[in-house]
ZAMARGU-4260 file (C-alpha; in steps of 0.2 Angstrom, whole numbers, plus 5000, padded with zeros to 4 digits):
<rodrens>
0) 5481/5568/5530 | 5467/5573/5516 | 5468/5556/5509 | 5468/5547/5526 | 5452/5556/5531
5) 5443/5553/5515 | 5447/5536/5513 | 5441/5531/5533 | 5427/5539/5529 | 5423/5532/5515
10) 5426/5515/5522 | 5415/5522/5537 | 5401/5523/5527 | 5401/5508/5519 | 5401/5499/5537
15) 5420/5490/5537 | 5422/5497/5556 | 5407/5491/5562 | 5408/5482/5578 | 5396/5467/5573
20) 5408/5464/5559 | 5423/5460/5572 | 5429/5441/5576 | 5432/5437/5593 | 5451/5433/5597
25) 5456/5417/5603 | 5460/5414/5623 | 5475/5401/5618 | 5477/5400/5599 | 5492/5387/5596
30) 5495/5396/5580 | 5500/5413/5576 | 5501/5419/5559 | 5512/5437/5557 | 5513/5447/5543
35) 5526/5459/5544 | 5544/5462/5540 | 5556/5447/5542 | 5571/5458/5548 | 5561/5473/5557
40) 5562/5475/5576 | 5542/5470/5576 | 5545/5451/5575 | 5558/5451/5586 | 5547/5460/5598
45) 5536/5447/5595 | 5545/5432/5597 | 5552/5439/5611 | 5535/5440/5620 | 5529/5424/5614
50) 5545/5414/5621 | 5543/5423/5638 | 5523/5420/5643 | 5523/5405/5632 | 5534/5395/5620
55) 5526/5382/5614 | 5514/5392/5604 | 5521/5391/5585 | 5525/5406/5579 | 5522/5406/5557
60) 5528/5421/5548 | 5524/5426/5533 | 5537/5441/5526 | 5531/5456/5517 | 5539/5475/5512
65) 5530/5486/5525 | 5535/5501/5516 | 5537/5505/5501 | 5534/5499/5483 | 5524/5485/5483
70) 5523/5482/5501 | 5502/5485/5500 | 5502/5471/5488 | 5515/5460/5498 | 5503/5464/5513
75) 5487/5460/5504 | 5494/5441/5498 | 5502/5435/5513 | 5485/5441/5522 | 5475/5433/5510
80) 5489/5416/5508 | 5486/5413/5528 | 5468/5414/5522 | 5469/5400/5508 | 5480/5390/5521
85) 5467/5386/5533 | 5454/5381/5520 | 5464/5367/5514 | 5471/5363/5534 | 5465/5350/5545
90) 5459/5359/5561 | 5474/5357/5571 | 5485/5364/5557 | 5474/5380/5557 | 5481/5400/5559
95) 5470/5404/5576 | 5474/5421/5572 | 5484/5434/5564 | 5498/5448/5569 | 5496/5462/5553
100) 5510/5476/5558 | 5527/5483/5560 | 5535/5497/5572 | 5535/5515/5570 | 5537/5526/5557
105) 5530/5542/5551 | 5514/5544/5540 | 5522/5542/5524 | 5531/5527/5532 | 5516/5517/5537
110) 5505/5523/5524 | 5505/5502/5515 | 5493/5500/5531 | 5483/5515/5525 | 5480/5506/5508
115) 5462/5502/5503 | 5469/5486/5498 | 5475/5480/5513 | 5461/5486/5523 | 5448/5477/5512
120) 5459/5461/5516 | 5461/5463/5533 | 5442/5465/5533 | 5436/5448/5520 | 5451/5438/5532
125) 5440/5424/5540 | 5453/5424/5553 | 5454/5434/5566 | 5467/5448/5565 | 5476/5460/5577
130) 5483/5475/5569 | 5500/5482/5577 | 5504/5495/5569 | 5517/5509/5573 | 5519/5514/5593
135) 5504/5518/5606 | 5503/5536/5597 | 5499/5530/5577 | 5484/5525/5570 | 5482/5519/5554
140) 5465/5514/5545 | 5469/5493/5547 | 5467/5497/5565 | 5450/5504/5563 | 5446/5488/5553
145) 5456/5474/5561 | 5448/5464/5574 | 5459/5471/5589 | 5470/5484/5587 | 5487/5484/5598
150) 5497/5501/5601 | 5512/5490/5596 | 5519/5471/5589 | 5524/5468/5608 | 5509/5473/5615
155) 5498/5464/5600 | 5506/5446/5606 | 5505/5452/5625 | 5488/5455/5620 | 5486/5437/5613
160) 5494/5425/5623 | 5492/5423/5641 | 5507/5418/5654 | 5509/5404/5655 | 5514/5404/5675
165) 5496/5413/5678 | 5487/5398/5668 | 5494/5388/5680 | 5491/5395/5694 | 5473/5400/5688
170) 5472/5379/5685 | 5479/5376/5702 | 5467/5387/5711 | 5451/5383/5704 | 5458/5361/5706
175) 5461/5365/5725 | 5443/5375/5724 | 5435/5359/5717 | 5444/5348/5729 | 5438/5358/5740
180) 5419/5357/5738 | 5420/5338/5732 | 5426/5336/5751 | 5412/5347/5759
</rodrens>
């Protein structure tokens, strides 16, 4: 808990959690970059969210350790490999924005997300990311960098795709609106 606190305030200091450093978060991205553990419950959660409020957004993962030996460095690449993707992608081939997490644990257990490494790489992503950390109660210091932090994977892709059925019916209202004043 020492190190936690002197390293957030460390980072603090040198202006990472500053709100004028944070990227807006796409309405509708049509790609999602996740960083996590390929067998965890966190991209199953998040496929599971995706394919009920919208599935035809494409869904990339890139699997990393989350705990562990080596997991910082694992998180750190595959951040910074999404990174490197879009610089050589046409436009629509783009990563709209990126899903950095995995479900809970205790300290010791989500202590990779804790790592100065990751957190410096979460905050030089030119995309946006979403970090998703643990459940509603842990905080970790990628949440106080990231773009958007989610108390949990399910609720970061809640938080970054919309339903599909209210688009729809948003559409739908504002057409009938429109044809609406076009008649009067």
């Amino acid at each position: 808990q020492i190190a936690f606190n002197q390293l957030k305030e460390k980072l603090e200091k040198e202006g990472l959690f500053d709100p004028v450093h944070k990227k807006l978060i796409p309405y509708l991205p049509k790609r999602i970059g996740v960083v996590t553990s390929p067998t965890g419950a966190a991209i199953h959660d998040i496929l599971n969210v995706t394919r009920r409020r919208f599935g035809n957004i494409e869904i990339i993962l890139n699997p990393v350790k989350v705990q562990g030996d080596g997991a910082k460095d694992e998180i750190v690449n595959a951040i910074d490999d999404f990174n490197k993707f879009n610089k050589i992608s046409s436009q629509d081939k783009k990563i709209d924005v990126l899903i950095v997490g995995r479900g809970g644990g205790s300290l010791e257990d989500l202590w990779a997300f804790n790592e100065e490494a990751v957190v410096r790489a979460i905050y030089r992503s030119e995309i946006p990311i979403i970090s998703a950390v643990g459940h509603e109660i842990d905080w970790t210091i990628s949440d106080f960098v990231a773009d958007m932090r989610a108390a949990t994977p399910s609720q970061a892709a809640e938080l970054v795709i919309p339903e599909k059925e209210k688009l729809k019916e948003e559409i739908k209202s504002l057409l009938n609106n429109l044809r609406s004043a076009l008649l009067n």
